[in-house]
Wavefront OBJ file of the C-alpha trace (Angstrom):
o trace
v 93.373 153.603 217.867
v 96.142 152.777 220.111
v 98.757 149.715 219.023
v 98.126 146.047 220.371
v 100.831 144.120 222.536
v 100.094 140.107 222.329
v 101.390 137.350 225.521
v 100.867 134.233 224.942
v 99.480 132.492 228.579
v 99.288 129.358 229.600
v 98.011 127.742 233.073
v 97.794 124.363 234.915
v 94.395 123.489 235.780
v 93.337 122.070 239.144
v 93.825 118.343 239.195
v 95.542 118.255 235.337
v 99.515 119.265 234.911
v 100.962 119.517 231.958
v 101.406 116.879 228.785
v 103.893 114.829 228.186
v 105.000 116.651 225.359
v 104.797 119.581 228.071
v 102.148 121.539 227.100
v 99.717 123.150 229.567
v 95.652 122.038 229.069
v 94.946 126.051 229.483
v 96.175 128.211 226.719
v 95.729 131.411 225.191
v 96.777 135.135 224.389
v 96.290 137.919 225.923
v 95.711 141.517 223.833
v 96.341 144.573 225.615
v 96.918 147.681 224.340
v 100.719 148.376 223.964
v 101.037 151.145 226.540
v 99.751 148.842 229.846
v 99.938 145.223 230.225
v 97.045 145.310 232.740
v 93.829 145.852 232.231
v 91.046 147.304 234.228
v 87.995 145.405 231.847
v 89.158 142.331 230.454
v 87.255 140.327 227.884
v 87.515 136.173 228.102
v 86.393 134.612 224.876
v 86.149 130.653 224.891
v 84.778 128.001 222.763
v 83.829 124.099 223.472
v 86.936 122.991 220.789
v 87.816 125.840 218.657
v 90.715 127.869 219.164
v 90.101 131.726 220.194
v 93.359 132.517 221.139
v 93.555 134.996 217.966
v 90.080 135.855 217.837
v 88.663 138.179 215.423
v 88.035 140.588 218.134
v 90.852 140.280 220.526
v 92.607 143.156 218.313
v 89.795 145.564 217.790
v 88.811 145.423 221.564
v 92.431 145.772 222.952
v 92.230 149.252 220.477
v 89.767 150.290 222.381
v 91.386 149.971 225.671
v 90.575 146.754 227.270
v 92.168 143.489 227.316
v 91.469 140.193 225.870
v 92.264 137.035 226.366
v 91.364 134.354 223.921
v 91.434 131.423 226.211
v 91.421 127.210 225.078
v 90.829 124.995 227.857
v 91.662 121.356 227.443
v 89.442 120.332 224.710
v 90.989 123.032 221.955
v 90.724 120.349 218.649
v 89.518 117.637 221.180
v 85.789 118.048 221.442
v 85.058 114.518 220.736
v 86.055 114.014 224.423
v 84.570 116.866 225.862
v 83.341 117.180 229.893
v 81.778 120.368 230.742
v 83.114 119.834 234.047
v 86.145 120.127 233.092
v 85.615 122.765 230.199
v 84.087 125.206 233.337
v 87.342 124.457 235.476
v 89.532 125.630 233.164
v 87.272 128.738 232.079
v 87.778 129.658 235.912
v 91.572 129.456 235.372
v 91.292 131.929 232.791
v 88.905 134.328 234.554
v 91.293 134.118 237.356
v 93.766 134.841 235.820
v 92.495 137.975 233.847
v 91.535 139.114 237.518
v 94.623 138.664 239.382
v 97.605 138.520 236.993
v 95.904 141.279 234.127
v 94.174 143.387 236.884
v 91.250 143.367 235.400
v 88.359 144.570 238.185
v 85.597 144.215 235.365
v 85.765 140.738 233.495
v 82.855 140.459 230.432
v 82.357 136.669 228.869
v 82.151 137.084 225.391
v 80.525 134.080 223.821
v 80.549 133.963 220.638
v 78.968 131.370 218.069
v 78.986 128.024 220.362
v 80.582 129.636 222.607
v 77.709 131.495 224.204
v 75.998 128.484 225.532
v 79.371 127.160 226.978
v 79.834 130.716 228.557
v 76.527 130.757 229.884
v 77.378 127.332 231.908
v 80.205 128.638 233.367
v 78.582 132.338 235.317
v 75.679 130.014 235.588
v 78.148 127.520 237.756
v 80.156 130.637 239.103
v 76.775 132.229 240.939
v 74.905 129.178 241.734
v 77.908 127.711 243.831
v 80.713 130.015 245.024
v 83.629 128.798 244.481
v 87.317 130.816 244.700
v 88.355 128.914 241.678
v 85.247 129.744 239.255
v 85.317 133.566 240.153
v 81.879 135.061 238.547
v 82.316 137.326 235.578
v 80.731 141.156 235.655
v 78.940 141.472 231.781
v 77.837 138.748 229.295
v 77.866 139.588 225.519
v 76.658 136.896 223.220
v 77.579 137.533 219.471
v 76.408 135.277 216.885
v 75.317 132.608 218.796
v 72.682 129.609 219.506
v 70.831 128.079 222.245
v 73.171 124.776 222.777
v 75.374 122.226 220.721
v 72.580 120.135 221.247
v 69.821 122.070 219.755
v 71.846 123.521 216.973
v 72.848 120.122 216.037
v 68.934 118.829 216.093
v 68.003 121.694 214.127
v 70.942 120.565 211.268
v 70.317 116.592 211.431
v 69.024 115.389 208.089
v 66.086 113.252 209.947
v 66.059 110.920 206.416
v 69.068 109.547 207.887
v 67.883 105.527 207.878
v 71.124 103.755 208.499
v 73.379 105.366 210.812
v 76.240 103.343 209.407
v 75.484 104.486 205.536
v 76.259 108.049 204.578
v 73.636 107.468 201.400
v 70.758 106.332 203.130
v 67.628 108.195 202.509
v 63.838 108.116 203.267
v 62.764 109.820 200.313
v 59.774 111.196 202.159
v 61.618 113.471 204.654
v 64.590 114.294 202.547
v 64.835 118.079 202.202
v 66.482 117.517 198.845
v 63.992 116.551 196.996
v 62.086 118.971 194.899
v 59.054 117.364 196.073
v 59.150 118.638 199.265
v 60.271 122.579 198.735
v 61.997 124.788 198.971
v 59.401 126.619 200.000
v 58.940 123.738 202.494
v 54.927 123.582 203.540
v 54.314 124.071 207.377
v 53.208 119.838 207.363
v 56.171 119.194 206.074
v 58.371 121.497 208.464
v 56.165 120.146 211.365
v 57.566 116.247 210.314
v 60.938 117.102 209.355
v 61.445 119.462 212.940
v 59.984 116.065 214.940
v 62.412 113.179 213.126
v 65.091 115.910 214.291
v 64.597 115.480 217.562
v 63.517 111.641 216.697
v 67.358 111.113 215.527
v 68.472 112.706 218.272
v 66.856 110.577 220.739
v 67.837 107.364 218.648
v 71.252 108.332 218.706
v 71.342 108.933 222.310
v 69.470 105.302 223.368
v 71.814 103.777 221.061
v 74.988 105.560 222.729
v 73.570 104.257 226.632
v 72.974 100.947 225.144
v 76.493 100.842 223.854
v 78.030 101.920 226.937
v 76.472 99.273 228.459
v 77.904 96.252 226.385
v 81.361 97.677 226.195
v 81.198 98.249 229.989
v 80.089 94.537 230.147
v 83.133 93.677 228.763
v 85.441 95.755 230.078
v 85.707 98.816 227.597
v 85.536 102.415 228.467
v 84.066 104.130 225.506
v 84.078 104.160 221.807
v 84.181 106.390 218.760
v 81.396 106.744 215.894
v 80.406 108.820 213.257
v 77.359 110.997 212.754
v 76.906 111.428 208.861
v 74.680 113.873 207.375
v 74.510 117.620 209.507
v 74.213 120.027 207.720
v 70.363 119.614 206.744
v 68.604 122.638 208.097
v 65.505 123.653 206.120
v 66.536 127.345 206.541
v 69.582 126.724 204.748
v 67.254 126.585 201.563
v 64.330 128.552 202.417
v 64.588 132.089 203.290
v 60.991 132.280 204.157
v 61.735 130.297 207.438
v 63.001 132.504 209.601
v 63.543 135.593 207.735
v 67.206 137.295 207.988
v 69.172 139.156 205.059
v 71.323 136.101 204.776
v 71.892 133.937 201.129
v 70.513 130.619 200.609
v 73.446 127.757 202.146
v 75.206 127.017 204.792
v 78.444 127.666 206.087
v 79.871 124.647 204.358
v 78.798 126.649 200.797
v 76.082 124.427 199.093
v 74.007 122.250 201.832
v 73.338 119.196 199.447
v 77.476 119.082 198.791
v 78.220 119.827 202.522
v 75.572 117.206 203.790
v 77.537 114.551 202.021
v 80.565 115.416 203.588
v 82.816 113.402 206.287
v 83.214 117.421 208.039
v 80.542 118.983 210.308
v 78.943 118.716 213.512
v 79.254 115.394 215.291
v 81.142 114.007 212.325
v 83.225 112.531 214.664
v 81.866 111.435 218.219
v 82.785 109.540 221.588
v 80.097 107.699 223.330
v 80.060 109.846 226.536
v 80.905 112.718 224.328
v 77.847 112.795 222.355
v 75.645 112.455 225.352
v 78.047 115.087 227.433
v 77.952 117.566 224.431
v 75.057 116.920 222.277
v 71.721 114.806 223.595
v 68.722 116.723 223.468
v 67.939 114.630 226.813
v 71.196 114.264 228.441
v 73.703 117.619 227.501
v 74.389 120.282 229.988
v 74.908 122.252 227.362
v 71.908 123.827 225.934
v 71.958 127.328 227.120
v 68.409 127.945 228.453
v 68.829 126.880 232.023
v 72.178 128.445 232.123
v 71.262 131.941 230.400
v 68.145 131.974 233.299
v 70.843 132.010 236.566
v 72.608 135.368 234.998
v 71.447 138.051 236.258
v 74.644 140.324 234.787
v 74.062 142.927 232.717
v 73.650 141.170 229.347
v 73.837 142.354 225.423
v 73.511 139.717 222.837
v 74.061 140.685 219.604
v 73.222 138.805 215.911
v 74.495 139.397 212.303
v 71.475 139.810 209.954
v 73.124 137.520 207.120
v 74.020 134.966 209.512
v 73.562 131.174 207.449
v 73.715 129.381 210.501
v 72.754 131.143 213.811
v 69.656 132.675 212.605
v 67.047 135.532 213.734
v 64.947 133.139 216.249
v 68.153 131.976 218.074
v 69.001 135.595 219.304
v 65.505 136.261 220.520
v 65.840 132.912 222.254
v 69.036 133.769 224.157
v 67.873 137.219 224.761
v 64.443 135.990 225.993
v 65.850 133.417 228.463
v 68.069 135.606 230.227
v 67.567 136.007 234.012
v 68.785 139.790 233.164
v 67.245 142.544 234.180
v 69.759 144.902 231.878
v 69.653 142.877 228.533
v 70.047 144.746 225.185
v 69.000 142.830 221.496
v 70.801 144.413 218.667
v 71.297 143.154 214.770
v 73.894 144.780 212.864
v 74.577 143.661 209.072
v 77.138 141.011 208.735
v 77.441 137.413 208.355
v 78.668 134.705 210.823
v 82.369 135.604 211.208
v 81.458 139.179 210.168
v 83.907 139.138 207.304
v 81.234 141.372 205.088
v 80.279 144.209 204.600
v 83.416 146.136 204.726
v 84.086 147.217 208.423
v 81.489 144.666 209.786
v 84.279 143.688 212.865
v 84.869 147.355 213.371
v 81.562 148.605 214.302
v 80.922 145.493 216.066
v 83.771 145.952 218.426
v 82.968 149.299 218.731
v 78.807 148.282 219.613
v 80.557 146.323 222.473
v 83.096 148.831 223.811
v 80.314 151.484 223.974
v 78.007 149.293 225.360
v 80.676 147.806 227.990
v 81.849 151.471 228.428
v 78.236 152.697 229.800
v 77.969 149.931 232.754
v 81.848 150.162 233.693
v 82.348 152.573 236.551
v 85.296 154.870 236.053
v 88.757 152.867 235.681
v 86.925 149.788 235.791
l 1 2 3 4 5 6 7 8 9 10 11 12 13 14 15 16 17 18 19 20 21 22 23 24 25 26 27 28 29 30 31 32 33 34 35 36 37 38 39 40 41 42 43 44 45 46 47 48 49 50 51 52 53 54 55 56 57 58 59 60 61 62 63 64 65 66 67 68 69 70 71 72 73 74 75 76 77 78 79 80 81 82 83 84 85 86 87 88 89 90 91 92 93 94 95 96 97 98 99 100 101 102 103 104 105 106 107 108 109 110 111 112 113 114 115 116 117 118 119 120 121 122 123 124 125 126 127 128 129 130 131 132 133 134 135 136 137 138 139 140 141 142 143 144 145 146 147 148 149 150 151 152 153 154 155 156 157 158 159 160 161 162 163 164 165 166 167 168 169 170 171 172 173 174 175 176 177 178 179 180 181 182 183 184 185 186 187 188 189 190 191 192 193 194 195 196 197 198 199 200 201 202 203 204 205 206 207 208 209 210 211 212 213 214 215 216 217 218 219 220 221 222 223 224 225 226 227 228 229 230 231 232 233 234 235 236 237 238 239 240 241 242 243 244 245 246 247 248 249 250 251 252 253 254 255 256 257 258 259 260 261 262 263 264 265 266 267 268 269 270 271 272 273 274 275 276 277 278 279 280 281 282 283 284 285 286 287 288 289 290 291 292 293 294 295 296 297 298 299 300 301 302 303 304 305 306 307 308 309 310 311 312 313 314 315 316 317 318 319 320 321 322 323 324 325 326 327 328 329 330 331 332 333 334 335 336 337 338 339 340 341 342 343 344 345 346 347 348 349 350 351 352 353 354 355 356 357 358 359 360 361 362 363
């Protein structure tokens, strides 16, 4: 395996300079291996808030011979005010710049956990519209992912929620907790418990247009709120829904201790922001429509042990694809692929072959 060189980037984006404090919205690194700074294939790897510039990856594909940039846009620790408008802009500044600064001829989106769905927008965007600034990508590779912020978020709600405003609130009668109830949770109770998901989604969202409207009455822009209770997926205690290899929890450790805590998705929301990033009825970011418009060569792969993006969400993403070339593969490993031993390793090296097979000689 050849040695890594790291640069750290960073990039203006069309109609935003930099901070005050003088930093740039874009940022990232870029991996290369140590020998040539360019790159003929060039991974970009980008999440809706959380920071890939080091990503787990980035090393073990520049080893391989390609480069990597782990890219932020704007929202990097901001996603409480996240646009997807703006999230796609500055995903273009990144793909451009892998093109015409790193050389890269060959550009593959990785999109990995949340990512995928945000990914997905973007070549969606990219091929529907041509644009100079939102250059299309060549591959998609989705690893470890799920269909949207919005329907991952639905499918964690705790729908026993009664009082947005009181963390402790509980309708005893859909409150996964309760021995009653499971685990093993009956289908009729599934069946209820999936539909007051969706229920407190919906709620949430009328309650954030509603809002918008008396603050706007009055002059006010937007305003923050908390969303208490998300980490109340059924299939966090039962392994019988939606069979993997994974443990019983979440990735917060023990759901009942994680549901009760200030951290998760959501926990801390803007007005626009929930209904920009995760309403069922008003997000642009649930992957479906997005994953139909590629018609790239696509791989999506899925740990077997994964708590929190589960079996059904690859086949999902893999099914929805408009992609004539699209490969399904599980490999053993949890979410961030920390076990077993060597997990990253053969993962990176699933991608590089796979890459490696649809790239044409020097890229």
């Amino acid at each position: 395996m050849s040695q890594v060189a790291r640069r750290f980037v960073s990039a203006e984006a069309p109609g935003l300079g930099r901070a005050g404090a003088g930093g740039h919205p874009c940022q990232g690194v870029w991996h290369h291996p140590a020998r040539e700074a360019r790159s003929a294939v060039a991974f970009v790897a980008t999440h809706y808030e959380v920071d890939f510039s080091e990503h787990y990856l980035a090393d073990l594909l520049a080893q391989r011979g390609f480069g990597f940039l782990g890219w932020n846009t704007r929202y990097r620790g901001q996603g409480a005010y996240f646009r997807l408008a703006g999230a796609v802009t500055d995903i273009g500044v990144g793909v451009r710049w892998a093109r015409e600064e790193a050389g890269a001829r060959t550009v593959v989106l990785l999109g990995n956990s949340g990512g995928a769905s945000l990914m997905a927008a973007y070549q969606a965007r990219a091929l529907e519209q041509p644009d100079p600034d939102l250059p299309p990508a060549d591959l998609f590779v989705s690893l470890n992912a799920h269909p949207g912020r919005p329907d991952v978020l639905t499918s964690w709600l705790d729908p026993a929620v009664t009082d947005e405003t009181d963390p402790l609130s509980v309708y005893s009668g859909l409150d996964m907790f309760n021995p009653d109830h499971g685990p093993p949770y009956p289908p009729e109770f599934v069946a209820r418990y999936r539909a007051a998901q969706v229920e407190r989604n919906e709620r949430i969202t009328g309650w954030c247009r509603a809002e918008l409207e008396r603050l706007g009455a009055r002059g006010a822009w937007d305003r923050m709120f908390a969303v208490p209770r998300t980490w109340a997926d059924l299939r966090f205690l039962d392994l019988t829904l939606d069979p993997s290899d994974r443990p019983v929890g979440c990735y917060g450790g023990d759901p009942r201790t994680a549901n009760l805590a200030p951290a998760g998705l959501a926990a801390a929301c803007t007005l626009r922001g929930w209904l920009e990033m995760w309403s069922l009825a008003e997000s642009g970011c649930r992957a479906g429509p997005h994953l139909a418009r590629i018609t790239q060569p696509a791989l999506v792969v899925q740990s077997a042990a994964d708590q929190g993006c589960f079996p059904s969400d690859a086949r999902a993403i893999h099914a929805a694809l408009g992609s004539a070339d699209r490969t399904l593969v599980s490999v053993p490993g949890d979410h961030y692929l920390l076990h077993p031993a060597g997990a990253r390793e053969s993962v990176a090296s699933l991608i590089s072959t796979w890459v490696n097979e649809r790239v044409s000689p020097g890229g």
